[in-house]
C-alpha positions in Angstrom: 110.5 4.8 -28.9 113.7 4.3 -30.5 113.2 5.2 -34.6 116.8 5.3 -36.2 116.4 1.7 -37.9 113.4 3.1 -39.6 115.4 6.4 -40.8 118.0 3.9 -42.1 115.9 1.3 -43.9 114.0 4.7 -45.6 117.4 5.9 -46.9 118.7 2.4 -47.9 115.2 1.7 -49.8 115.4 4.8 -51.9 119.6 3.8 -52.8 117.9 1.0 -53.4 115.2 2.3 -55.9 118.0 4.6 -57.3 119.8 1.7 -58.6 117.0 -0.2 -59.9 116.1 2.9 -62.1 119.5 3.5 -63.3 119.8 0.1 -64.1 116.5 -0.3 -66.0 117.8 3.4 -68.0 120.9 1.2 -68.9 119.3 -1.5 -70.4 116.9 0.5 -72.6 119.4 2.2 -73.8 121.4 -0.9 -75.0 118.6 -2.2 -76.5 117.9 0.9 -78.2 121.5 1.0 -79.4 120.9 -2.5 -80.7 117.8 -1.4 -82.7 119.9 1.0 -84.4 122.5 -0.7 -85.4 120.2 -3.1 -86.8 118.7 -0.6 -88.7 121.7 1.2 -89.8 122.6 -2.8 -91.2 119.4 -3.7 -92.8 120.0 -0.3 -95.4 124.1 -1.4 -95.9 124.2 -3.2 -98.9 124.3 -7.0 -98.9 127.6 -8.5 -99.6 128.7 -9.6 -102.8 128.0 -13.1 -103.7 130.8 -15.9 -104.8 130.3 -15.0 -109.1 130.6 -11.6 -108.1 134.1 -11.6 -106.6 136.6 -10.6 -108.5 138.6 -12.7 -110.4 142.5 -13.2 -111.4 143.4 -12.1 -114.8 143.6 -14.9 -117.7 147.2 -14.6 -117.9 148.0 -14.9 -114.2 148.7 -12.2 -111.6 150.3 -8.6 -112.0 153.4 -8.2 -110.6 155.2 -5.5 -109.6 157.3 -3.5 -111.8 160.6 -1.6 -109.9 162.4 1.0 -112.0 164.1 4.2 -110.6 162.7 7.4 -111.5 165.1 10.9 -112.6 163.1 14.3 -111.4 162.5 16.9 -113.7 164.9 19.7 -113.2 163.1 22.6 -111.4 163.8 26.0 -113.2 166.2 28.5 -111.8 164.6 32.1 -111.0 165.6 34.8 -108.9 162.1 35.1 -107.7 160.5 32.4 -105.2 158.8 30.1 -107.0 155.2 28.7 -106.2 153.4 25.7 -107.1 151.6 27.2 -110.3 154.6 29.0 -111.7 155.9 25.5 -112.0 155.5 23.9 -115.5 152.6 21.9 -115.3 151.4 23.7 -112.2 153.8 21.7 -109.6 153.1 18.0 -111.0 156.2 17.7 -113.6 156.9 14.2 -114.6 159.3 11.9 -113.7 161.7 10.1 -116.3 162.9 6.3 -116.4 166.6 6.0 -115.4 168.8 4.7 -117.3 170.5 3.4 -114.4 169.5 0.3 -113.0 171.1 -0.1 -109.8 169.4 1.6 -106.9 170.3 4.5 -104.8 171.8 3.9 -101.7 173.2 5.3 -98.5 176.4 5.8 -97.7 178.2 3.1 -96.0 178.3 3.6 -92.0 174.8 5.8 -92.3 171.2 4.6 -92.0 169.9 8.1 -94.0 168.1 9.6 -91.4 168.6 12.1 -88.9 169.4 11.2 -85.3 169.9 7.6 -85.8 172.9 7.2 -83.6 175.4 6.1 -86.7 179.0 6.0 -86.3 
């Protein structure tokens, strides 16, 4: 008697199984993903209402204020200096200009390096 079809449908039955259980691990763990995310939501805090939005300023909005800015002058030494030997310990203040045109490049350049300029 002639059993090979028997051998086959044994092997295809338990791919078949295989599937179904990796398919049924799949899906539990989406809907445990989905639990989770629902409880990492439900402790978020709730989003603000309408009132509590904030609001524009009686006197319209801000706008934006350009000036240009002179450096302070780092001090000459003969010894390398580091950030705390610097006077307020590296973060020295800027100065308004007095200038009120801005900086440009040169003509012909685009001010940075590799750029393929004349």
């Amino acid at each position: 008697m002639d059993t090979t079809w028997m051998d086959i449908a044994a092997a295809n039955g338990a791919l078949a199984v295989g599937l179904l259980v990796a398919g049924v691990a799949v899906v539990a763990l989406l809907i445990g993903a989905f639990v989770v995310g629902v409880r990492v939501r439900r402790r978020e805090p709730r989003p603000p209402r309408p009132d509590e939005q904030p609001r524009l300023p009686a006197d319209g909005p801000v706008h934006e204020v350009r000036e240009n800015r002179e450096p302070a002058e780092v001090p000459k030494s003969d010894n390398r200096l580091t950030a705390h030997d610097l006077p307020g310990h590296g973060n020295i203040p800027s100065r308004p200009s007095p200038s009120k045109e801005r900086p440009r490049w040169t003509e012909g350049g685009s001010g940075s390096f590799g750029s393929g300029g004349t």
